[in-house]
N, C-alpha and C positions, 0 to 999 in steps of 0.2 A: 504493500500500500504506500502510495506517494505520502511522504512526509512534507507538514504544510510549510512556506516559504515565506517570508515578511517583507515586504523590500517599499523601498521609493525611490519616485524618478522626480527631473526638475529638467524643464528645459532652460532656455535663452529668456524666454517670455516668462521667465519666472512662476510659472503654472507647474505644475505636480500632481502625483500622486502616490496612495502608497496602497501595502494588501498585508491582511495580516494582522500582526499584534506590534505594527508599526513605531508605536511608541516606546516600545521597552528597549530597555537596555542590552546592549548582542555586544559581545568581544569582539573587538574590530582584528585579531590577531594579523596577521603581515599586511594589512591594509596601514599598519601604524607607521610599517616602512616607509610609505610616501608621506606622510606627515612629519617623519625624519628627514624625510632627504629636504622637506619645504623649509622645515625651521634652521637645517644646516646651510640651505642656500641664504637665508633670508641675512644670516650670520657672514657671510661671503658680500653678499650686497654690503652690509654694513662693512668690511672693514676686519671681523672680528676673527674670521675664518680664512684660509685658502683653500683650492680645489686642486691645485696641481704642485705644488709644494710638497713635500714625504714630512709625512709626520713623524714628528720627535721622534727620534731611536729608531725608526721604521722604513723601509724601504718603499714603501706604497704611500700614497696619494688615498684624499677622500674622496677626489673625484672616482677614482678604482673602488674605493670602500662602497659608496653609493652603489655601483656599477657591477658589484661583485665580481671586477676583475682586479683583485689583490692577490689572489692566491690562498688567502684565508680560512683554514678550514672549516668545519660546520661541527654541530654535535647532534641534530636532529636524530642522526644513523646509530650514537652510542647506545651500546645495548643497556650496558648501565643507566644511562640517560633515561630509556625508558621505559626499564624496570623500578627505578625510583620514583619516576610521576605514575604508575599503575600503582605503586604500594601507598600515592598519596603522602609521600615523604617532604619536608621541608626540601627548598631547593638550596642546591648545594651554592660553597661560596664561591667567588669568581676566582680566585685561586687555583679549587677544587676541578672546577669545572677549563680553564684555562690547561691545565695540565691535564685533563681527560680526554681534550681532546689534540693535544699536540698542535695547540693554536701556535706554538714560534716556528714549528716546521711549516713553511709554506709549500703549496700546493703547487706552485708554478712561480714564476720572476713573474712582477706585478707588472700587469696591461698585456700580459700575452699570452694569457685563457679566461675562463670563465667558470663559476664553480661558487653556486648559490651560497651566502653563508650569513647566518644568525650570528653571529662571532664578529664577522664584519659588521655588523651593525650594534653591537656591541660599543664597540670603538667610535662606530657614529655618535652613540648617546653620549660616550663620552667626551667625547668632540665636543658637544652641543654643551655638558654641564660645565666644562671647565672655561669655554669661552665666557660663558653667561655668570658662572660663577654660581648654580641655583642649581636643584636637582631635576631631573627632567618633567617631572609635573609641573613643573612650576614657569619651566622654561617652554615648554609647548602650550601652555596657556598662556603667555604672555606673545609669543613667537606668530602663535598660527591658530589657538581654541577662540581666545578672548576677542582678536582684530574680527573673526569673523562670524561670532554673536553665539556661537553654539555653546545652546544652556547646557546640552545633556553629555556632550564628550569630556568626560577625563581618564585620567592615568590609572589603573589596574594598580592597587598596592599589596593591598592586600587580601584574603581571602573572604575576607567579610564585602568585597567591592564583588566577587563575582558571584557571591549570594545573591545579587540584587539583578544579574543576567536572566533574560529568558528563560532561560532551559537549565533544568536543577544539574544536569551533570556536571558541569564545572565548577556546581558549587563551594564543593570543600578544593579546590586546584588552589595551589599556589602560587598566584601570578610574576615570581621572581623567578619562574621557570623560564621564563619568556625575561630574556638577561636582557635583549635590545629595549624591551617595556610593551606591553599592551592595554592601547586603548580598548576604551568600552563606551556604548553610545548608541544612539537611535538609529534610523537608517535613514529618514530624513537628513540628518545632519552629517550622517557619510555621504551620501550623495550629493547635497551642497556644500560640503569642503572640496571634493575633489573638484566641482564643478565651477566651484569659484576661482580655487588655483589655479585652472587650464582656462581660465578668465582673464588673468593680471590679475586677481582680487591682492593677491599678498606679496608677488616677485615681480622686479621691474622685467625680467627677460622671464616669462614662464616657459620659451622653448627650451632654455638652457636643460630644463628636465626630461628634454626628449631625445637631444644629443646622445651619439656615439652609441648607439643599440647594437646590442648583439643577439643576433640571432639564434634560436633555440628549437632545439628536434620537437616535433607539435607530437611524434609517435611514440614520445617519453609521458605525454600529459591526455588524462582524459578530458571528457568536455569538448565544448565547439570550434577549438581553435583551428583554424585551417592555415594559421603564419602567428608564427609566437614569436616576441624579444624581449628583450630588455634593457631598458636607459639607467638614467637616475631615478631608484625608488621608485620607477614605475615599469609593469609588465605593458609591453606595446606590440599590436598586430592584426591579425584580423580574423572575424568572425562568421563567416559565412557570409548571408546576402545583407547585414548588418554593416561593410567591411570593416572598416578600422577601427580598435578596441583600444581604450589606454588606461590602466589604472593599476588594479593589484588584489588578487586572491589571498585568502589564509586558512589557515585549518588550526585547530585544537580541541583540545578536550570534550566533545559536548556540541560540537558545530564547524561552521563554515563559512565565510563571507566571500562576497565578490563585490568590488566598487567599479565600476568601470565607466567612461564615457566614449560614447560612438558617434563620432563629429560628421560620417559621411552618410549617415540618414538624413532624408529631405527634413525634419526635423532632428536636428541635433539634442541628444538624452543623455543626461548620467543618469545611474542608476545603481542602487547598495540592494543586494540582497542574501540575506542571510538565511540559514536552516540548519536544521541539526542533524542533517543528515553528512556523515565521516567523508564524501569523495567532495572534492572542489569542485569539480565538473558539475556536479548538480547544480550548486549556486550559481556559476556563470554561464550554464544552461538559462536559468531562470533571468539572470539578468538578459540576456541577450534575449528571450521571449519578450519579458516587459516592455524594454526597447523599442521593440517590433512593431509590439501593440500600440505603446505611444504613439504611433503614424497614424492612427487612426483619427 
């Protein structure tokens, strides 16, 4: 039996809508990525950041970190990793976890491959608190939550924040599992961030986020994609008769999201839709329906 799906869309003409239990709270999980990479650029505009400089002690660049071509590894695959969030265990310390997954051994010389990594983003957030000087709740609301009025997005601290999600299974999870950080929020207000960003709302250059994509095997991912990549903090490519897709999927414990905006519909849509159903493909199945439907 289909598992039911929540989502909302927002055009140009600032009309919407949405289906579902619309207004609750859903873990934005790798959808946060691109709310990293806005508030690292916004950091960049200012002055505060650089994009192609090697960070302290580091061989790579954040323009590569955003891009996940640092070479960085991941821990997603550690079996430790997760057998400890099945036992429901406190999440380990960044030490701990640093050393599990042989984060100083790089994957490749930075900028010449590609190799998704939660660990790279890591380093973003930390990018982002050391410039700001604030921890990252506090810096993505000032950054990119607050400029653009969304009452219902914040930061994932603790476990009592994802009691208040949708869907009971993430209840007791311990959102320091998720080291880069995860947001949590409406689906409204996922769909109008992204929509705003790919706007100008908050970056004087918002193409800079679309820059240097690399290409990615669509027969490694389920779901609609018929041309998959990826830029800055955003997955880019295209969807069927929908074509061009820009935004960012995520999965964890208990659910699924997809954000995405599809600029080459005679009506141009973003669209967040979330479910608790475990494949990603579902949810940006379902975004690329709504989409669809929006033409109507």
């Amino acid at each position: 039996m289909p598992r039911p799906v929540h989502s909302a869309w927002i055009t140009d003409q600032a009309s919407g809508a949405s289906a579902g239990a619309f207004t609750s709270l859903f873990p934005w999980w790798s959808f946060t990525k691109t709310v990293l990479a806005v508030a690292a650029l916004r950091l960049v505009e200012a002055g505060e950041l650089d994009l192609d400089v090697p960070r302290p002690g580091r061989a790579y660049t954040l323009r590569q970190l955003l891009a996940h071509r640092a070479g960085v590894p991941n821990y997603g695959g550690l079996p430790a990793y997760s057998e400890a969030v099945a036992r429901n265990e406190d999440a380990w310390s960044r030490r701990q976890l640093l050393d599990a997954a042989g984060a100083d051994r790089l994957l490749f010389q930075p900028g010449t491959g590609w190799a998704y990594s939660n660990i790279g983003y890591l380093f973003v957030r930390e990018a982002i608190e050391e410039a700001t000087g604030r921890p990252l709740a506090a810096a993505l609301r000032d950054l990119v939550l607050d400029p653009l009025g969304l009452k219902s997005a914040r930061l994932a601290v603790t476990r009592s924040d994802f009691r208040q999600v949708q869907w009971p299974a993430p209840g007791s999870y311990d959102p320091a599992w998720v080291y880069h950080g995860c947001l949590i929020g409406s689906a409204p207000d996922a769909a109008g961030l992204l929509h705003a960003v790919l706007g100008g709302a908050l970056l004087e250059s918002p193409s800079v986020l679309l820059e240097r994509r690399t290409s990615l095997d669509t027969a490694s991912r389920a779901g609609p994609w018929t041309e998959c990549g990826y830029a800055l903090g955003l997955m880019i490519g295209r969807m069927g008769e929908a074509g061009r897709a820009i935004g960012h999927s995520g999965a964890g414990p208990g659910g699924t999201a997809a954000v995405y905006h599809f600029p080459d519909l005679d009506r141009p849509v973003t669209v967040a839709a979330f479910t608790d159903d475990p494949d990603e493909g579902v949810a940006e199945a379902e975004a690329l329906a709504v989409a669809v439907l929006a033409q109507a």
